[in-house]
N, CA and C atoms as an extended XYZ file, in Angstrom:
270
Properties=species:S:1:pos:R:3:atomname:S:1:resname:S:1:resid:I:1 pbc="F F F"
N       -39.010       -1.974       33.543 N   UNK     1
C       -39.690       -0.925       32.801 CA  UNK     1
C       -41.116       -0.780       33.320 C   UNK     1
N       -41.363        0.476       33.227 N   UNK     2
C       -42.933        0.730       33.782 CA  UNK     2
C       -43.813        1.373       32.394 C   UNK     2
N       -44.699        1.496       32.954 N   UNK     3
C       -46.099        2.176       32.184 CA  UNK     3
C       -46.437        2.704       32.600 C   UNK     3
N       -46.534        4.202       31.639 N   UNK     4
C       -47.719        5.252       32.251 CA  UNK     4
C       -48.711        5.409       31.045 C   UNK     4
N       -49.680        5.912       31.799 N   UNK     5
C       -51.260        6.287       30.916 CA  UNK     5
C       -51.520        7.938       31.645 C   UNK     5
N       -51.569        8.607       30.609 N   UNK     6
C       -51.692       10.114       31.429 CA  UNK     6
C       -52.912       10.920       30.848 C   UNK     6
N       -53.522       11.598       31.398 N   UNK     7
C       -54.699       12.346       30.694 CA  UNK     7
C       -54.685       13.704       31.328 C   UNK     7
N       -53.855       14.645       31.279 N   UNK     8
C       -54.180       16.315       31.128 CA  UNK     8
C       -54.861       16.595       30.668 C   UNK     8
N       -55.703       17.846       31.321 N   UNK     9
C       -56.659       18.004       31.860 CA  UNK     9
C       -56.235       19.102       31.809 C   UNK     9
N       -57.028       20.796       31.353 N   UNK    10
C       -56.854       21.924       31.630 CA  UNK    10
C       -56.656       22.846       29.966 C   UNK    10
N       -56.053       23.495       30.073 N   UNK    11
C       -55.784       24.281       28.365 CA  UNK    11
C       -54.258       23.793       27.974 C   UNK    11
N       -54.433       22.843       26.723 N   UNK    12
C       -53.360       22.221       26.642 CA  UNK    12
C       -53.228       21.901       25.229 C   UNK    12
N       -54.260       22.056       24.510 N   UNK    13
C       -54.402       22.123       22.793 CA  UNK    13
C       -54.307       23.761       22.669 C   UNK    13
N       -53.346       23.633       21.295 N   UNK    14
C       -52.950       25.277       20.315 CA  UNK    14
C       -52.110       25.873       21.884 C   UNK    14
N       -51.114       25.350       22.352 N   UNK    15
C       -50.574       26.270       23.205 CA  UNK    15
C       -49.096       25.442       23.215 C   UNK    15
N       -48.640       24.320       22.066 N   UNK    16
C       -47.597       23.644       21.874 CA  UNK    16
C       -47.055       22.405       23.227 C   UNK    16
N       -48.151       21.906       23.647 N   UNK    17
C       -48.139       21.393       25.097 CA  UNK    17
C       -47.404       19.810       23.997 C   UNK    17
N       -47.944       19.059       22.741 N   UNK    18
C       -47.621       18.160       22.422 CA  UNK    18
C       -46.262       18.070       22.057 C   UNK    18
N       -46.104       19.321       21.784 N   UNK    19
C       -44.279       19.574       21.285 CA  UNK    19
C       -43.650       19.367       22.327 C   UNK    19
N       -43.802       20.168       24.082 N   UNK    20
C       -43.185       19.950       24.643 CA  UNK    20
C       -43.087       18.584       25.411 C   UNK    20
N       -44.323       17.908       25.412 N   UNK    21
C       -44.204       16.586       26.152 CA  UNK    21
C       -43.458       15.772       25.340 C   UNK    21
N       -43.215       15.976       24.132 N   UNK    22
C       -42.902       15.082       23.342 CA  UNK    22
C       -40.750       15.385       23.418 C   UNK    22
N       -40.599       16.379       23.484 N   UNK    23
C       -39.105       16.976       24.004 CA  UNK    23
C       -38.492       16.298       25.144 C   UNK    23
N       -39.453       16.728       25.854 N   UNK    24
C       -39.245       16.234       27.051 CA  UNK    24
C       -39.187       14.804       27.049 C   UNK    24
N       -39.748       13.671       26.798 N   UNK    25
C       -39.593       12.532       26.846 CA  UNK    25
C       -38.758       12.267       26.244 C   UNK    25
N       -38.087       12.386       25.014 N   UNK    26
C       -36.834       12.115       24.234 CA  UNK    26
C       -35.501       12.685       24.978 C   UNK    26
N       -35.547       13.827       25.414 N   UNK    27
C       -34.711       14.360       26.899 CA  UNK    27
C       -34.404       12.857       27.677 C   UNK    27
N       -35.694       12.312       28.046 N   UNK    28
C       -35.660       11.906       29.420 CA  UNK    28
C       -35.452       10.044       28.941 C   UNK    28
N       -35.364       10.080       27.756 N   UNK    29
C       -35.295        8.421       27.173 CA  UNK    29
C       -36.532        7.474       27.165 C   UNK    29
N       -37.516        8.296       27.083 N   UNK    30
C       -38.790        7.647       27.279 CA  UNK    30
C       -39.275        6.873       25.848 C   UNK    30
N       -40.368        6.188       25.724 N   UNK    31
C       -40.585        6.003       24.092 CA  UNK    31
C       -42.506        6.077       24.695 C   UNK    31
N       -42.572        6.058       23.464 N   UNK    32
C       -44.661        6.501       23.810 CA  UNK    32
C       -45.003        7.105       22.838 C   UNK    32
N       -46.290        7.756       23.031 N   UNK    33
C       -46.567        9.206       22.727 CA  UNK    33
C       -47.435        9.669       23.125 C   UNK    33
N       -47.519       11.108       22.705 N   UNK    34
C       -48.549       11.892       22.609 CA  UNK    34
C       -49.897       12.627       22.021 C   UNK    34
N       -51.275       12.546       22.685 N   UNK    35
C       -52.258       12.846       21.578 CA  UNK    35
C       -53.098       13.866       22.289 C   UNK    35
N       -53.468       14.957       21.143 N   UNK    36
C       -54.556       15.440       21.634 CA  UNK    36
C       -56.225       14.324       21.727 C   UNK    36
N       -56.766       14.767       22.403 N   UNK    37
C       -58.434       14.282       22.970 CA  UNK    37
C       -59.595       15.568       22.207 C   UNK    37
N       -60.736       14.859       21.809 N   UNK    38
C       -61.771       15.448       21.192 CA  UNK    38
C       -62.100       16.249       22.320 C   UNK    38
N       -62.104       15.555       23.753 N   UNK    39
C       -63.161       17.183       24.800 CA  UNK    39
C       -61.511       18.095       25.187 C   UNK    39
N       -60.654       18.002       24.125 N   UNK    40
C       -59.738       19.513       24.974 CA  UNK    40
C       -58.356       19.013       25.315 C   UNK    40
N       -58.785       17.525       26.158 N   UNK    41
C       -57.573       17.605       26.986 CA  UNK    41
C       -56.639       16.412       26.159 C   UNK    41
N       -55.411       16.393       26.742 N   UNK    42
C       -54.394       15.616       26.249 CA  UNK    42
C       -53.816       13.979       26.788 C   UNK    42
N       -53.380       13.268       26.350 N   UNK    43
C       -53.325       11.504       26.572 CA  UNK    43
C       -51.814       11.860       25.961 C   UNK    43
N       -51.346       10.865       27.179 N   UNK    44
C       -49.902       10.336       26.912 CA  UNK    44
C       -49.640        9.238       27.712 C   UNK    44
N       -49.169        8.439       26.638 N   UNK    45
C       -48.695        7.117       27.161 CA  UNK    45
C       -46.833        6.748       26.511 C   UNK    45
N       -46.882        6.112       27.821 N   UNK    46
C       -44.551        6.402       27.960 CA  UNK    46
C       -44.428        5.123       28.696 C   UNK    46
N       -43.179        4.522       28.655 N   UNK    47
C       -42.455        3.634       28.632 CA  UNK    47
C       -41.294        3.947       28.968 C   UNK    47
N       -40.826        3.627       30.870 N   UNK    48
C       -39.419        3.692       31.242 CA  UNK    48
C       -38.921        3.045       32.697 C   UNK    48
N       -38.469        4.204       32.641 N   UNK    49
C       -37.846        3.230       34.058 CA  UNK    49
C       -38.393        4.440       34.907 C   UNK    49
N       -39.290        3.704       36.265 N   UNK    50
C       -40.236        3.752       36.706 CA  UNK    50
C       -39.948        5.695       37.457 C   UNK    50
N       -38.553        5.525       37.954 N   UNK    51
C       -38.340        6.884       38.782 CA  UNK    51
C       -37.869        8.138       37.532 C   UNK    51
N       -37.816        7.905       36.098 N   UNK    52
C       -37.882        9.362       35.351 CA  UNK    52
C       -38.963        9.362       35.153 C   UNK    52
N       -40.003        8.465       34.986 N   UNK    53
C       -41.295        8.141       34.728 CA  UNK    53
C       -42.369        9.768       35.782 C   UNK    53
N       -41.844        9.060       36.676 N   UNK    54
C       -42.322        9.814       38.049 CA  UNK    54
C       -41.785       11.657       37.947 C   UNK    54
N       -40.271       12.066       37.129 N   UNK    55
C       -39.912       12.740       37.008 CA  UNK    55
C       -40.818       13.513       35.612 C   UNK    55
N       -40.905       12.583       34.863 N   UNK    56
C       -41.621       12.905       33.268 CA  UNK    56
C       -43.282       13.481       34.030 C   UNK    56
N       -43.785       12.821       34.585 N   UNK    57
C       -45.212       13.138       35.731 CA  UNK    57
C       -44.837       15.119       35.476 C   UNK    57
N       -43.857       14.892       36.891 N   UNK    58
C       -43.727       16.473       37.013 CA  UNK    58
C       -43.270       17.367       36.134 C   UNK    58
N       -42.611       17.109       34.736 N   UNK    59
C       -43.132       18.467       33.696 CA  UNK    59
C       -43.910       18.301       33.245 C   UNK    59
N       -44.837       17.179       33.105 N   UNK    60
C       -46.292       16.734       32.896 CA  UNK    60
C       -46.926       18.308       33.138 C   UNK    60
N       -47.139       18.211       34.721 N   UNK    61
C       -47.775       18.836       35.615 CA  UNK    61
C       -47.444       20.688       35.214 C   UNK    61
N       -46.131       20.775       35.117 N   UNK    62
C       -45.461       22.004       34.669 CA  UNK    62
C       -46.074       22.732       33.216 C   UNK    62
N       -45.701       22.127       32.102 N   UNK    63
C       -46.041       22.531       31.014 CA  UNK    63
C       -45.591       23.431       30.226 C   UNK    63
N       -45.475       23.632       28.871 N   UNK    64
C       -44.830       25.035       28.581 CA  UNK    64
C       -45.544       26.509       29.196 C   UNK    64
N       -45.272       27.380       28.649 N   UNK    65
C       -45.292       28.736       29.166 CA  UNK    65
C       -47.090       29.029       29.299 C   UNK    65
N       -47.530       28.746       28.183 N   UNK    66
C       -49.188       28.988       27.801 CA  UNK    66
C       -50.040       27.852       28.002 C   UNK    66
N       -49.618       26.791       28.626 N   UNK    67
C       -50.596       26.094       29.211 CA  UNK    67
C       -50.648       26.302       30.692 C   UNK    67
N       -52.080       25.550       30.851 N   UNK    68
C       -52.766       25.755       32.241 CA  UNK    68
C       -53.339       24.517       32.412 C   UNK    68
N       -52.441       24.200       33.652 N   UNK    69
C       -52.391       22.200       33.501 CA  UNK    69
C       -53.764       22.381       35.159 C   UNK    69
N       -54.954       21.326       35.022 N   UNK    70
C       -55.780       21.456       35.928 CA  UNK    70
C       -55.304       20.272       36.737 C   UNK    70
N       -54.933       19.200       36.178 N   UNK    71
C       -54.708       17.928       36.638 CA  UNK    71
C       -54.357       16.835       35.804 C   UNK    71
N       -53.596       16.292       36.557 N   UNK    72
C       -52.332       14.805       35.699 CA  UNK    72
C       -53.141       13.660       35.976 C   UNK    72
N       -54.190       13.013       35.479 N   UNK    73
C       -54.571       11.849       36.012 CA  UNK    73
C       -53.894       10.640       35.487 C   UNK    73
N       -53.149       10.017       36.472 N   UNK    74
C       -52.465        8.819       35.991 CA  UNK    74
C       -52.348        7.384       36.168 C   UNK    74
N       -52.354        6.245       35.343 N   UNK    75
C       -52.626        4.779       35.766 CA  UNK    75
C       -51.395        4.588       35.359 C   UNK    75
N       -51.031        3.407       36.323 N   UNK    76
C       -49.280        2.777       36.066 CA  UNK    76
C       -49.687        1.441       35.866 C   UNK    76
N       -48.529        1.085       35.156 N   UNK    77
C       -48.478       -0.788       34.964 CA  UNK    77
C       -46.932       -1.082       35.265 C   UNK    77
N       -47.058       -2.269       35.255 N   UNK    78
C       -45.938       -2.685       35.459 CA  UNK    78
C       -45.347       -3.239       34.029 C   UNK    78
N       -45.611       -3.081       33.159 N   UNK    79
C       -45.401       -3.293       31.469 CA  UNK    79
C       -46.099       -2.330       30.693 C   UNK    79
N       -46.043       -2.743       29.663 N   UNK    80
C       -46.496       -1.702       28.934 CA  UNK    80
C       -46.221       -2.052       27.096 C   UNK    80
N       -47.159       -1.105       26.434 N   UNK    81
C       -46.707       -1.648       25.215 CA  UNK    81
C       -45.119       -1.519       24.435 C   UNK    81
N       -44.866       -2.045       23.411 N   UNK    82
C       -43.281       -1.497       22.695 CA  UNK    82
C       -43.288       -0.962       21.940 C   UNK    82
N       -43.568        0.723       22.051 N   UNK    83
C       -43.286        1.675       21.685 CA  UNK    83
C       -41.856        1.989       21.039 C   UNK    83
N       -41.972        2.589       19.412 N   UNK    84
C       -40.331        2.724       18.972 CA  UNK    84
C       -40.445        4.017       19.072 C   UNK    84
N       -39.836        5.041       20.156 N   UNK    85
C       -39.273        6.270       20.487 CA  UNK    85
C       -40.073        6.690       20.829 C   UNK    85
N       -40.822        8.420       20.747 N   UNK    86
C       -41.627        8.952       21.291 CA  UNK    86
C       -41.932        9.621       20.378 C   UNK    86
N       -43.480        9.589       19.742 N   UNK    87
C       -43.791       10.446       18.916 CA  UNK    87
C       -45.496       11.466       18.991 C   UNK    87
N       -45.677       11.963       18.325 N   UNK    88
C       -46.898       12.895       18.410 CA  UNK    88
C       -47.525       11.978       17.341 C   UNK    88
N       -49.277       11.621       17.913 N   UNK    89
C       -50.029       11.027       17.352 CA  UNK    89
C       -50.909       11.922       17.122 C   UNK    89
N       -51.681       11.760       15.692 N   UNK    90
C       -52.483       12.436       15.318 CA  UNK    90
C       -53.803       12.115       15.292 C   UNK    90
């Protein structure tokens, strides 16, 4: 199992970006979650196996329809915390 730490970057609050990352990872069997950030941008941290991980990255990058993703900045581990499923943090 791997670890990701993600911080989007771009217009990604009020445009349903937490709904979809959060779809998407339950899609993809991930557990984590997702939060909006006070300057705008968005934090997600996931738990998997390392190559959907890499796949979860690229709708990262994608986004729903009304966001405008500037950049995925991401740190990996080789562990990570134990997350039960994937949820939206408030």
């Amino acid at each position: 199992m791997a670890y990701l730490k993600a911080v989007v970057l771009g217009r990604v609050q009020g445009v349903g970006y937490r709904w979809f990352v959060r779809s998407t990872a339950q899609r993809l069997g991930l557990s984590g979650f997702v939060r909006n950030l006070p300057d705008g941008n968005v934090e997600v941290q996931a738990v998997g196996n390392r190559a959907v991980l890499e796949r979860f990255v690229g709708q990262l990058q994608r986004g729903p329809g009304f966001a405008y993703i500037m950049d995925v900045q991401c740190e990996w581990a080789d562990e990570g915390p134990d997350f039960s499923g994937f949820q939206i943090a408030f």
